[in-house]
C-alpha positions in Angstrom: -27.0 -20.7 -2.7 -24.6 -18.4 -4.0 -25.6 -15.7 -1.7 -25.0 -17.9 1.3 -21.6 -18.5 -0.3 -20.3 -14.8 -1.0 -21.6 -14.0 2.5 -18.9 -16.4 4.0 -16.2 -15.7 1.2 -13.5 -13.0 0.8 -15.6 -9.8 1.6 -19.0 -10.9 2.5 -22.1 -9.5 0.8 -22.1 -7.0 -1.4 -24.9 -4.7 -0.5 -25.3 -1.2 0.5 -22.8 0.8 3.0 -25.4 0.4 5.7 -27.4 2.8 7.4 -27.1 6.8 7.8 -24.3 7.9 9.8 -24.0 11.1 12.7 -23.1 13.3 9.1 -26.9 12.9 8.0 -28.5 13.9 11.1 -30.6 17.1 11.2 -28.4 20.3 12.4 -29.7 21.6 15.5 -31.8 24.9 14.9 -29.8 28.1 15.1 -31.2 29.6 17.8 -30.0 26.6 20.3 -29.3 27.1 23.5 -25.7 26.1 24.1 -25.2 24.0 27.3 -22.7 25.7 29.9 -19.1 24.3 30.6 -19.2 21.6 32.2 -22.7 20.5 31.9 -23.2 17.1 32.6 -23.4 15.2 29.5 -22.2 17.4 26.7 -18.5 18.8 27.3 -16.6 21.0 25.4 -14.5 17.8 23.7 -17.6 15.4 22.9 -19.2 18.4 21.2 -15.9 18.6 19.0 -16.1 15.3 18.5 -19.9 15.3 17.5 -18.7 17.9 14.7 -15.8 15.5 13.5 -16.5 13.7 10.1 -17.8 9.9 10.5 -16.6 7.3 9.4 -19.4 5.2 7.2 -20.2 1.5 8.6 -18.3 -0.9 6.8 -21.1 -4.0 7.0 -19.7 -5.6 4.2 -15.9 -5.6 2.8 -14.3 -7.6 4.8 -11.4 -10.4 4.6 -12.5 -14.1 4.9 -11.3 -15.8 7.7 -9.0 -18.3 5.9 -6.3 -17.4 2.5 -7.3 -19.2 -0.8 -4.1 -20.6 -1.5 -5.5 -21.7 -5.0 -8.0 -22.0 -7.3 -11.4 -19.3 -7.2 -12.8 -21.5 -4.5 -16.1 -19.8 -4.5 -14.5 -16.3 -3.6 -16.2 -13.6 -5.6 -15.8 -13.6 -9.3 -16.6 -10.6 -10.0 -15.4 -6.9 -8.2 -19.0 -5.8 -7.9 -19.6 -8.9 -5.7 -17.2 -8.2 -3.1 -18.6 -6.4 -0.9 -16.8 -3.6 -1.5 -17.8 -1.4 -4.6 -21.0 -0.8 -6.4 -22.5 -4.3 -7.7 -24.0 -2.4 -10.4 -21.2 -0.2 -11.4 -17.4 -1.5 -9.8 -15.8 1.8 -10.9 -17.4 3.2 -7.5 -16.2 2.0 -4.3 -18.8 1.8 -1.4 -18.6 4.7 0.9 -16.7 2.7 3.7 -13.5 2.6 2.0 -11.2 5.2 2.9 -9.3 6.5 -0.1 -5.5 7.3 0.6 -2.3 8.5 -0.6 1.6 8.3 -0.1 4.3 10.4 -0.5 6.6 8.0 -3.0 5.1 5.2 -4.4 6.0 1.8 -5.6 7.1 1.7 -8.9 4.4 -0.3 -11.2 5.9 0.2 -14.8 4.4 3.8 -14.6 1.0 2.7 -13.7 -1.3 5.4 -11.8 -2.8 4.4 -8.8 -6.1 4.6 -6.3 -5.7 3.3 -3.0 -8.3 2.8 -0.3 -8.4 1.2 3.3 -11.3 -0.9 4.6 -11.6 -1.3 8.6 -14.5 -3.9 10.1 -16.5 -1.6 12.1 -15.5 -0.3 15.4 -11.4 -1.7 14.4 -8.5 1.1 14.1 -5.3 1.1 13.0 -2.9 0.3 15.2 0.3 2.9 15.3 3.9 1.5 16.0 6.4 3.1 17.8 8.3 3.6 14.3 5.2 4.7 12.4 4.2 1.6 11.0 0.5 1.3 10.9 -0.8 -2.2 12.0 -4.2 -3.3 9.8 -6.1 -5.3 12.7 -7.7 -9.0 11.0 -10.6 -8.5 9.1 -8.5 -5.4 7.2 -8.8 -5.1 3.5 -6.0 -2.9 1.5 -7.4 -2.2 -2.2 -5.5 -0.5 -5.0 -6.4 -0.1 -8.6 -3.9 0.4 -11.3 -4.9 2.8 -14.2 -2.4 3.4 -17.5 -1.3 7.2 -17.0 -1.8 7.5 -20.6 -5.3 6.4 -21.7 -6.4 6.2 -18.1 -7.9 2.8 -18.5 -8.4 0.4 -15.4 -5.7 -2.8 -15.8 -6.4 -4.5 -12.6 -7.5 -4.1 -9.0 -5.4 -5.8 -6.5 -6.9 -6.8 -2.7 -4.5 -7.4 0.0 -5.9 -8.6 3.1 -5.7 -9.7 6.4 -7.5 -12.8 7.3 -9.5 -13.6 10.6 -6.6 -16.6 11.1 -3.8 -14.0 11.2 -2.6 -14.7 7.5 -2.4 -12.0 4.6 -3.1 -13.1 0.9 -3.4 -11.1 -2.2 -6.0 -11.6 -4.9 -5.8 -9.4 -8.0 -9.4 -8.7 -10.1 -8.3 -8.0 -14.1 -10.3 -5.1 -16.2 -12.5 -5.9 -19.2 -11.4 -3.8 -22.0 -14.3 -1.9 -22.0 -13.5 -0.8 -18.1 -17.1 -1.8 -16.9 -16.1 -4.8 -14.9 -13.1 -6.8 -13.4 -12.9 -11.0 -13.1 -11.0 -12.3 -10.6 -7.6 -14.4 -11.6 -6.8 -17.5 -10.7 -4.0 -18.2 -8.3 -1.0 -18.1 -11.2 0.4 -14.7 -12.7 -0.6 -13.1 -15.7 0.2 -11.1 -18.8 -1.9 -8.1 -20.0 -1.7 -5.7 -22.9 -3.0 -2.2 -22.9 -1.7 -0.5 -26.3 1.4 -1.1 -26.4 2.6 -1.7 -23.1 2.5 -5.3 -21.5 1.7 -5.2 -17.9 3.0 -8.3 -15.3 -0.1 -9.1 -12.7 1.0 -11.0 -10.3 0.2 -14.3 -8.7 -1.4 -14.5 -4.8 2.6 -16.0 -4.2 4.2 -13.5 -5.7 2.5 -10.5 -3.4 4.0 -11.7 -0.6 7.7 -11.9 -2.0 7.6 -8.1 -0.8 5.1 -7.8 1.2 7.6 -9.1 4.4 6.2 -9.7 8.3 9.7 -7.8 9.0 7.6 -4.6 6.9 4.6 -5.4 8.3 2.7 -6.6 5.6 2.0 -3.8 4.4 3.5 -1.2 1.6 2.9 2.6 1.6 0.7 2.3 4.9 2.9 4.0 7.3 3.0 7.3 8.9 6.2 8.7 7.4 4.4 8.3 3.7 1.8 10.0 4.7 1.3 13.6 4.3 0.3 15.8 7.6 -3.3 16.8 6.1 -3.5 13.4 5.1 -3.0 11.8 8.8 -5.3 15.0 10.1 -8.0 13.5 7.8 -7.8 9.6 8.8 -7.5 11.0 12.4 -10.8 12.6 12.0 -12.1 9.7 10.6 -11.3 7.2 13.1 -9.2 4.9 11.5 -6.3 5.4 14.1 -6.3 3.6 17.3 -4.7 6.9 19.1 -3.0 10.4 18.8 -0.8 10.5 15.5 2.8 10.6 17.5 5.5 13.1 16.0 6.6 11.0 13.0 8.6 13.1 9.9 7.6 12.9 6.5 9.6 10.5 4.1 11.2 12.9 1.6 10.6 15.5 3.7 13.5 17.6 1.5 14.8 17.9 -1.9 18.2 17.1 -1.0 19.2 14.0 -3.9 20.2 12.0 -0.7 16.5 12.5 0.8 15.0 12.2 -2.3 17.1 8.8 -3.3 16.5 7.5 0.2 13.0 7.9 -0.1 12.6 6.1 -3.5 14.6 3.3 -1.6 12.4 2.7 1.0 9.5 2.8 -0.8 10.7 0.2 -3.4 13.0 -1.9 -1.4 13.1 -1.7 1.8 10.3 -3.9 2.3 12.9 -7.4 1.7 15.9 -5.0 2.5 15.8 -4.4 6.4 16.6 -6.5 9.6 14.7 -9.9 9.5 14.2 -10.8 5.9 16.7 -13.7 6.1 16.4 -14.3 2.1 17.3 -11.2 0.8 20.7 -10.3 2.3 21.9 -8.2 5.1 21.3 -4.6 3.7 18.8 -1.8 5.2 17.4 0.5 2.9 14.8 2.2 5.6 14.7 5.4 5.0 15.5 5.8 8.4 18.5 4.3 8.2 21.9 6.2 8.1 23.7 5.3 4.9 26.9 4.2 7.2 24.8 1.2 9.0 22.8 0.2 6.0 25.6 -2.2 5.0 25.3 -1.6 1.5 27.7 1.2 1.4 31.2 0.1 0.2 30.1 -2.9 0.7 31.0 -6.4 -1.1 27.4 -7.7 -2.9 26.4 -11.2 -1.4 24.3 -12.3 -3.9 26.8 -11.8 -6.3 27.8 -9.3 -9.4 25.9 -10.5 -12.3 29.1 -11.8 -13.9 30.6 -8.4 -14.0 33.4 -8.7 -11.6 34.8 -8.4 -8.8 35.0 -5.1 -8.4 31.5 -4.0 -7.9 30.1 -2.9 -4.6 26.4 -2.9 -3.2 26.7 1.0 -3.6 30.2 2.5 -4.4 30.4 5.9 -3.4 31.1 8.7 -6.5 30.9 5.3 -9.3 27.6 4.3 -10.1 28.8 2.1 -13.0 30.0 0.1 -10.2 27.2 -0.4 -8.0 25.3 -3.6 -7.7 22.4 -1.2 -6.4 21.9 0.6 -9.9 23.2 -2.6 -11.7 19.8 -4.4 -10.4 17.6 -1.5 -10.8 18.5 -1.3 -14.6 18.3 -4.9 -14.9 15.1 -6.8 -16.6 16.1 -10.3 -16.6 17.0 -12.4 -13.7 18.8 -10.4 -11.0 16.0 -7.5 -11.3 15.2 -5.7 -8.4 12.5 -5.4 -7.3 12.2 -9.2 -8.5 8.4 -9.1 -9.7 5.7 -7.3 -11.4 7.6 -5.1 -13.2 8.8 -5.4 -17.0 10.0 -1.7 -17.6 12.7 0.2 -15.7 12.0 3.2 -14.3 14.4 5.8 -15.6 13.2 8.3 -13.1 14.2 6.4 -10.7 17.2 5.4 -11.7 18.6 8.8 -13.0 17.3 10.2 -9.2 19.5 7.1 -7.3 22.2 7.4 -10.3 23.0 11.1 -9.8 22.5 10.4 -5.4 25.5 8.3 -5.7 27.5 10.1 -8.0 27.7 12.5 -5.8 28.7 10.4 -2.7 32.6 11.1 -1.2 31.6 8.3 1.6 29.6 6.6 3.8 29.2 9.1 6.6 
């Protein structure tokens, strides 16, 4: 009974990664004979292609066709039974998810991160004409948080994209002993790990930034992704065409670059065009500072009860800017507004010293 059940829940099944792909195929012998160009059935590309890395079948981690808005409702309890890592051993993921990394990551109260990408076989990702990449339903985005310190697994979060159209986030939480997660029910929740407390979140909370105007998704977009990076997902077949020309985020070392960058990565996901709740500023990286509407400009969500005098971000006077204000802030007002219960003084010294610096908005 509960076999039939996990194979219709979140990421159906949980057994192996399927069968042999084109990489465990016997080499042709040395002494070959290579066709000539042009032969029919084996040109020049399709034998490039033949050499190109495959991507493993992906039979079983999958998103569920509908969100569980609460409760466990039968999804898998356990991270071993979803489908998508070892049932024996969760610390292993299953050969069809593709590991990645960005450029500048979202700031999780210091946290380390793995992150991995899980495609229903035969699906690509689809790229926009600014980069974004599009996860096709069916998609399944995985990250685990580690502390940097003792390197001990405090949760693994799954953000997916169901078969209806709908994304939902579902957060598995670490045993102390590291050798299995449980998965939470829908409210937040508090963890210790020495003597830091972590924030999980709840499935509402992951979509307070995770925005349609951003996509859905966080950290999956071409800019954040580095050129040998793309090279290797390209190889794999997880895009749905050529990589276009795209630049890098933080491309520079220049603190504007550099401040930009941490910007878009930790708030431009509410802060762009189309997030009606979150005011009328856009922090893309993209975005020159003149049209963000943040520069010089009057906070509309208000100055904490400092005064009137504050701006969004006011050029050479950091004290004075709502932007730094929030950042540094832990109680209500914080930005970004969840998961977080530590401020990142990185961060904040990089965006600090960025607007110091400032003489205007050009």
């Amino acid at each position: 009974m509960r076999a039939a059940l996990l194979a219709a829940m979140l990421l159906a099944g949980c057994g192996a990664a399927g069968a042999p792909g084109p990489a465990d195929a016997a080499p042709p012998p040395a002494d070959a004979a290579l066709p000539p160009p042009g032969d029919a059935g084996a040109p020049a590309a399709d034998a490039a292609a033949d050499l190109a890395p495959a991507r493993p079948p992906n039979p079983t981690c999958h998103a569920p066709p509908h969100p569980v808005l609460a409760g466990l409702d039968g999804l898998p309890l356990h991270l071993g039974e979803t489908g998508c890592f070892e049932p024996g051993d969760p610390t292993r993921p299953l050969p069809a998810l593709v590991p990645y990394r960005v450029r500048e990551a979202l700031w999780s109260d210091g946290a380390e991160k793995d992150r991995w990408l899980a495609l229903k076989d035969g699906d690509r990702l689809h790229i926009e004409r600014d980069g974004d990449l599009t996860v096709p339903p069916g998609g399944v985005l995985i990250k685990t948080f580690r502390d940097v310190f003792s390197q001990r697994r405090i949760e693994t979060r799954f953000y997916v994209h169901h078969e209806d159209g709908q994304w939902s986030g579902y957060t598995y939480e670490w045993n102390d002993a590291g050798t299995d997660a449980t998965l939470l029910d829908e409210g937040s929740h508090r963890k210790k790990v020495g003597a830091q407390e972590w924030h999980l979140p709840s499935r509402a909370e992951c979509n307070t930034c995770h925005t349609p105007a951003a996509g859905y998704t966080l950290g999956l977009e071409l800019p954040q992704l580095d050129y040998d990076e793309r090279s290797r997902l390209s190889d794999l077949g997880v895009f749905d065409g050529p990589t276009p020309t795209v630049g890098l985020l933080n491309e520079d070392i220049r603190p504007q670059s550099r401040a930009r960058a941490y910007l878009h990565a930790n708030c431009s996901g509410c802060h762009r065009p189309g997030v009606g709740n979150a005011g009328t500023i856009d922090l893309r990286y993209s975005t020159p500072l003149a049209v963000t509407a943040a520069c010089d400009a009057e906070p509309l969500k208000g100055t904490l009860g400092l005064g009137a005098d504050f701006k969004i971000i006011a050029p050479g006077q950091p004290e004075k800017s709502m932007l730094v204000v929030r950042m540094r802030e832990l109680a209500s007002g914080r930005m970004p507004p969840v998961a977080s219960l530590k401020v990142d003084e990185g961060g904040l010294a990089l965006v600090t010293r960025w607007i110091s610096g400032l003489t205007g908005c050009d």
